[in-house]
C-alpha positions as CSV (number, residue, x, y, z in Angstrom):
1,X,-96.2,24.0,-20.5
2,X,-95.5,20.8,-21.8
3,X,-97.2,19.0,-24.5
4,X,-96.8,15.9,-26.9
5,X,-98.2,15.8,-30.4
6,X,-100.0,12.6,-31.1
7,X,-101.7,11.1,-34.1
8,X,-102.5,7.4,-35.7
9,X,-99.3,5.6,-37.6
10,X,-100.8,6.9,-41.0
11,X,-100.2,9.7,-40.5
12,X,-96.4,9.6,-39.4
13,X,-94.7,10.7,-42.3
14,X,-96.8,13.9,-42.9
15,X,-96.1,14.7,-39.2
16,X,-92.4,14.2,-39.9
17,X,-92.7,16.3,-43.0
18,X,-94.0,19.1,-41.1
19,X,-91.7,19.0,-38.1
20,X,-88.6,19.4,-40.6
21,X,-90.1,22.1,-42.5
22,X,-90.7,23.9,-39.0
23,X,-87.2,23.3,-38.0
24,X,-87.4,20.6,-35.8
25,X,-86.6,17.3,-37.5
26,X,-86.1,15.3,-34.8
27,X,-89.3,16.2,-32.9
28,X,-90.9,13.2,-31.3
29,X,-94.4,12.3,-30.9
30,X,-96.5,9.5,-29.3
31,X,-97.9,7.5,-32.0
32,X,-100.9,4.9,-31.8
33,X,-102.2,2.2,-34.0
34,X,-104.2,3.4,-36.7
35,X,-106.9,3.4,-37.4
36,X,-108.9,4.3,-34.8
37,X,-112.4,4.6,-36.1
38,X,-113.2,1.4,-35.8
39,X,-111.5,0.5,-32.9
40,X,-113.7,-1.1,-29.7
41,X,-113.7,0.4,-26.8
42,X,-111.5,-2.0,-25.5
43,X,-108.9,-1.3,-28.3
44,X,-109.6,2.3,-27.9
45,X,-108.3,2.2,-24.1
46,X,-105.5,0.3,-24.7
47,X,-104.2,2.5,-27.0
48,X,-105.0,5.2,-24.6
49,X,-102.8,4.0,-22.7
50,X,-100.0,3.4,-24.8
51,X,-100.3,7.0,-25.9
52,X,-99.9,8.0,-21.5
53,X,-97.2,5.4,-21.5
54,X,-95.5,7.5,-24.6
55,X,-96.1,10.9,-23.9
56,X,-94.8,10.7,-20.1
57,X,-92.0,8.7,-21.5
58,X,-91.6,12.0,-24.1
59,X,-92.1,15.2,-21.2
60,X,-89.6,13.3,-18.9
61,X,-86.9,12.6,-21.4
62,X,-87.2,16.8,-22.1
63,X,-87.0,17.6,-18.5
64,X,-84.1,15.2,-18.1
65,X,-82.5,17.4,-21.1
66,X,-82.4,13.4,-22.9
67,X,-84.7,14.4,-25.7
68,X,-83.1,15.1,-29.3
């Protein structure tokens, strides 16, 4: 099953952090604007879809075997 980890750009370096100490350093994740509590509902669905755009982007470069 595929899946894609996503989270705000604060919080990009603990995410990192964690993916080396697991053993995968060059895991990839879709990353969105942060923060995101007091983003409009407009703002909210934009980023939405910038996190579809990613995370299709991501599970199609694995099944092409092009991911890190």
């Amino acid at each position: 099953m595929p899946a894609v980890g996503v989270m705000t750009s604060a919080f990009v370096d603990g995410a990192e952090l964690m993916a080396h100490a697991c053993g995968a350093p060059d895991y990839q994740f879709a990353v969105i604007e942060h923060p995101i509590s007091s983003a409009t509902g407009e703002e909210l669905l934009e980023r939405a879809g910038e996190i579809v755009r990613q995370a299709e982007e991501l599970v199609l470069a694995e099944a092409a075997g092009d991911a890190p």
